[in-house]
N, C-alpha and C positions, 0 to 999 in steps of 0.2 A: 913530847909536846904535840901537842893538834895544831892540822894546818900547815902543813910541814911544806905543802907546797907554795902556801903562799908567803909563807915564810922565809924559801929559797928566793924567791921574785923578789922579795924585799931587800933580801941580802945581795939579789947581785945588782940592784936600782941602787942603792944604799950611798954609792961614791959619787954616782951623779945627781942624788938628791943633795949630800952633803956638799957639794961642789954648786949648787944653785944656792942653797942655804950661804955659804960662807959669801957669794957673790954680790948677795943682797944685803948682809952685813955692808960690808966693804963700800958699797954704792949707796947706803942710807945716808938722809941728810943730814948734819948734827945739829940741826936746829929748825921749828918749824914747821912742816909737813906731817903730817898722819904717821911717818914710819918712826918716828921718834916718840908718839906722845906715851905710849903703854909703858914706858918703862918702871913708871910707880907703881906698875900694881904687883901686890901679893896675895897670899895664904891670909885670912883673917885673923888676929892673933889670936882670937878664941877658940879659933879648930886647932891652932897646931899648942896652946897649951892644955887643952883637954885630955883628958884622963881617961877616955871612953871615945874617941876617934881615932879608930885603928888604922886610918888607909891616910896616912901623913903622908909619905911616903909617896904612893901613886898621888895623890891629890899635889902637893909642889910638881911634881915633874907633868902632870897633866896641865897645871895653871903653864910651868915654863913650855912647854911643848904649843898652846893653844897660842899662847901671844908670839912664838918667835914663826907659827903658819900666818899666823896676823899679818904681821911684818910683810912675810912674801906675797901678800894680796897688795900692797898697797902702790907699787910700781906700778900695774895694771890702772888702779883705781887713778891714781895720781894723774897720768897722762892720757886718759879714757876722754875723749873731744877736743886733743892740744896736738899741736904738730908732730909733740914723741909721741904720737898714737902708732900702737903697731897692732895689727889685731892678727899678724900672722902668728907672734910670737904664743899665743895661747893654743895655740895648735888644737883646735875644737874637732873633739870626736863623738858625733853620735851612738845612742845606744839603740832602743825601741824605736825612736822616732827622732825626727828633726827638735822637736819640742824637749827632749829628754838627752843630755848632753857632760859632757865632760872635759874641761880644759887643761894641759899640761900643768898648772898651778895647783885643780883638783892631785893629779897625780903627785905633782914634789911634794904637795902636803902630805897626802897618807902616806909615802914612803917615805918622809922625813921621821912623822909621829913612831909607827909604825917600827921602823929601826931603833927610834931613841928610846922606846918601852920594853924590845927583846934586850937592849944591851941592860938594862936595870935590872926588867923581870921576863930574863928566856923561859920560865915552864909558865907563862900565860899567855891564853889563848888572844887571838885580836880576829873581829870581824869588824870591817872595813868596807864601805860603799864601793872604792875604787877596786880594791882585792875580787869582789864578788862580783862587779860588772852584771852581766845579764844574767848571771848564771844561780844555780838554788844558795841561798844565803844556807851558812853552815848553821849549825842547829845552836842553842845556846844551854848550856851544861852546868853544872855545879861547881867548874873551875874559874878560878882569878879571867876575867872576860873581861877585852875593853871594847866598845861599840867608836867607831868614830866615820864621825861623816867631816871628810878634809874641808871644805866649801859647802857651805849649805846655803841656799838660794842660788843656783852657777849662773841661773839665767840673769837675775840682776846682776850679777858681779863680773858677767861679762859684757852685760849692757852700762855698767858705769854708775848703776844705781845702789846707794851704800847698804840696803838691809842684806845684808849675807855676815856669814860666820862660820868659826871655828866650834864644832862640837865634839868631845868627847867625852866620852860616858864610861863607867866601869860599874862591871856585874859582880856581886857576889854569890854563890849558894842558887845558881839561875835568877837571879833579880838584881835590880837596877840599886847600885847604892852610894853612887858619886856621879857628877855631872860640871864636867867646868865645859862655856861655853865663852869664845870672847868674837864678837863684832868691831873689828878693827876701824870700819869710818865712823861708828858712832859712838867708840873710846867705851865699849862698856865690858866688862868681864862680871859673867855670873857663875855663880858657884853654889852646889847642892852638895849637903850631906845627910845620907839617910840616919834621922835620929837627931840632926846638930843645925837645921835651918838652913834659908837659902838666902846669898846675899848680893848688892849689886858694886860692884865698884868696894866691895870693904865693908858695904852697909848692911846692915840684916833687912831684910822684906818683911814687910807685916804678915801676918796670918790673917784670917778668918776672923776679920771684926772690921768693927765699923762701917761705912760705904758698901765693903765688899762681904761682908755679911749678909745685907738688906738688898744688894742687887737683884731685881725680876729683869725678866726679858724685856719688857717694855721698854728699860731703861737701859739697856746693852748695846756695848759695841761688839757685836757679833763677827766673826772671825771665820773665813775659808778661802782653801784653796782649790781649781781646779783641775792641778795637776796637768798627767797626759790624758788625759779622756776626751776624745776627738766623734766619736760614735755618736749618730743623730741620738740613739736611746738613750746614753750618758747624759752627753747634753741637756737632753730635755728633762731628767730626772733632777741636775745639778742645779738650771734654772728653775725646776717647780720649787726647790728648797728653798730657794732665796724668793722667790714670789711668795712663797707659806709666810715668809722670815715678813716682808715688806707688807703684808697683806695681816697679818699678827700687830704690827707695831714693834719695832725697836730704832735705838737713840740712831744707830747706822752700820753699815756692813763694812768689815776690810776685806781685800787680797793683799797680803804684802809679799809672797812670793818666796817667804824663808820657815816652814813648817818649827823647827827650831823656836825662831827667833817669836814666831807668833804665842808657845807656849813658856817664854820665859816674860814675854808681854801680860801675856794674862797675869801669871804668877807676880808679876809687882802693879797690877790693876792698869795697865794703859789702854788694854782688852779687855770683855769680860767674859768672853765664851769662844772658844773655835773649837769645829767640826770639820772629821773629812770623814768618808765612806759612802756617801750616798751612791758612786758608781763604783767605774774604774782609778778614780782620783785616790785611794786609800796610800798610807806613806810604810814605810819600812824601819826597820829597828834602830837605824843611825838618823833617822829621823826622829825618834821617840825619845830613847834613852836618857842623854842629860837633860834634857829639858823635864823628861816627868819628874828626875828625884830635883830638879827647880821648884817647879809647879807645887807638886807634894809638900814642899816642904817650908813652900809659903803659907799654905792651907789649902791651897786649891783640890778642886775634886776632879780627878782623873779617870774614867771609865770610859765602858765599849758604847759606840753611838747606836749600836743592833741592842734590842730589847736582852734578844735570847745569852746575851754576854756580859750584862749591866752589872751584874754580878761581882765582877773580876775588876777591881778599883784599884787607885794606889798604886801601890808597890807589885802586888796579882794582877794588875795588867798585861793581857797578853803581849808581847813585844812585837811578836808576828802576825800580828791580827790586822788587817785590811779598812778598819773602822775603829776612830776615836772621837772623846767629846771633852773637854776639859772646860771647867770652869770658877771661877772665883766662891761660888757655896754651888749649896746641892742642888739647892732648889733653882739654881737658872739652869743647870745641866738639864734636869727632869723637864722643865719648860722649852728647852730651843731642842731638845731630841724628841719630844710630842708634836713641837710645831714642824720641826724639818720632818719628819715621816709621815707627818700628816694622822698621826694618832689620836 
């Protein structure tokens, strides 16, 4: 099996993940609060009786594994401004910068996940935000591959702000071909399968018709994040996008602070276009992964925001690529990548 080291780190976190895990059980509320509402959701019944959806199997233990890291967010969330506020207990560790961060909660999630997928499926590989920390992300291969990013948005979700989530993604054949994702304060779990539709709560997403058919830019809620990019040249590069964007005309601009959550937005039209690459802001493959075979498989269009890569859509999205553009048809993608580069 690849990864063997971080494989080892997982197995010897593995008691005291499972030992935080059971604790949070035990201390849920039975009625009430955010830590109880997820327990209706499943598997779509049209994936798991299909005839032609091979990854049943990872997909339930992915859907169980996303809601019970859910669960362990919501203590924090819960008491976030109330007397049980403790902000020791997140134990916040930087990585690059003050701005770029990781709290004990990121960690019991990945080595919760992480452990519960070697015990089902030991000869597959996992790359993991928390596993890779600062260090070169492991390459991604032709074998069974899960991508998971434990917390995604950390910084709202240690500020008490509900857009963050649980992302997991699994690769097949080096490509992206399942994606469960669930946002515990805002009770939603999405689900991609390549080839089988993307859905919210149970529900299938529409594709590529109607409204989101006919979307131009003019009429978009356009979508970015700035990441860690602090550098006057960054800056000023990230502001000229958004001045192109306001100076163009569009309906209005998001940051919501959860790269994920911004592309399973597009994907059921609440967004209609987000962009990152213009600097040093560009995101990483636990940021990609479930959310493209979402986005994908709603109809959305997926590609590199650099001309020279536009190429590479879909499913051939590079996962390690520094710059993306996603949006509801083609034609606003073409339009908000001419206006942000100033083409």
């Amino acid at each position: 099996m690849r990864f063997t080291v971080a494989a080892a780190a997982v197995a010897v976190t593995s008691i005291a993940a499972a030992s935080a895990f059971g604790a949070i059980k035990k201390g849920s509320r039975s009625s009430g609060g955010s830590s109880s509402k997820h327990q209706h959701f499943s598997v779509p019944k049209e994936l798991l009786d299909s005839t032609t959806c091979d990854c049943k199997d990872e997909l339930v233990l992915a859907v169980k594994l996303a809601l019970e890291a859910g669960k362990n967010m919501t203590k924090h969330y819960d008491s976030k401004g109330t007397a049980d506020e403790n902000m020791g207990d997140l134990e916040i560790n930087t990585k690059m910068n003050d701005a770029d961060f990781a709290t004990a909660i990121d960690v019991e999630n990945e080595n919760y996940i992480s452990t519960e997928i070697l015990k089902k499926f030991p000869a597959h590989a996992i790359i993991g935000e928390e596993t890779t920390g600062t260090g070169t992300i492991p390459p991604l291969t032709n074998d069974p591959t899960w991508i998971i990013d434990p917390i995604d948005g950390t910084t709202n979700f240690a500020s008490g702000l509900p857009l963050s989530c649980v992302s997991i993604g699994f690769c097949r054949d080096g490509k992206p071909y399942m994606g469960v994702v669930f946002a515990p304060m805002t009770n939603e779990l999405y689900i991609g399968v390549q080839g089988h539709g993307a859905y919210r709560n149970g529900i299938r997403l529409l594709g590529c018709t109607g409204e989101k058919a006919s979307k131009t830019l003019s009429h978009s809620v356009v979508n970015f994040e700035f990441g860690y990019a602090r550098d006057e040249e960054d800056v000023e590069k990230m502001a000229l996008a958004v001045k192109r964007l306001l100076q163009h005309g569009v309906r209005t601009t998001r940051t919501l602070g959860s790269g994920v959550l911004d592309l399973c937005y597009v994907a059921c039209g609440r967004m209609d276009v987000v962009y990152t690459g213009i600097a040093a802001e560009g995101w990483k493959p636990w940021d990609y992964c479930a959310g493209l075979v979402i986005a994908v498989e709603s109809g959305c269009t997926m590609s590199h925001l650099s001309p020279s890569e536009m190429d590479k859509a879909g499913y051939d999205f590079n996962l390690y690529s520094k710059n993306m553009i996603c949006g509801v048809n083609s034609k606003v993608v073409d339009e908000c990548r001419a206006c942000v580069l100033g083409l």
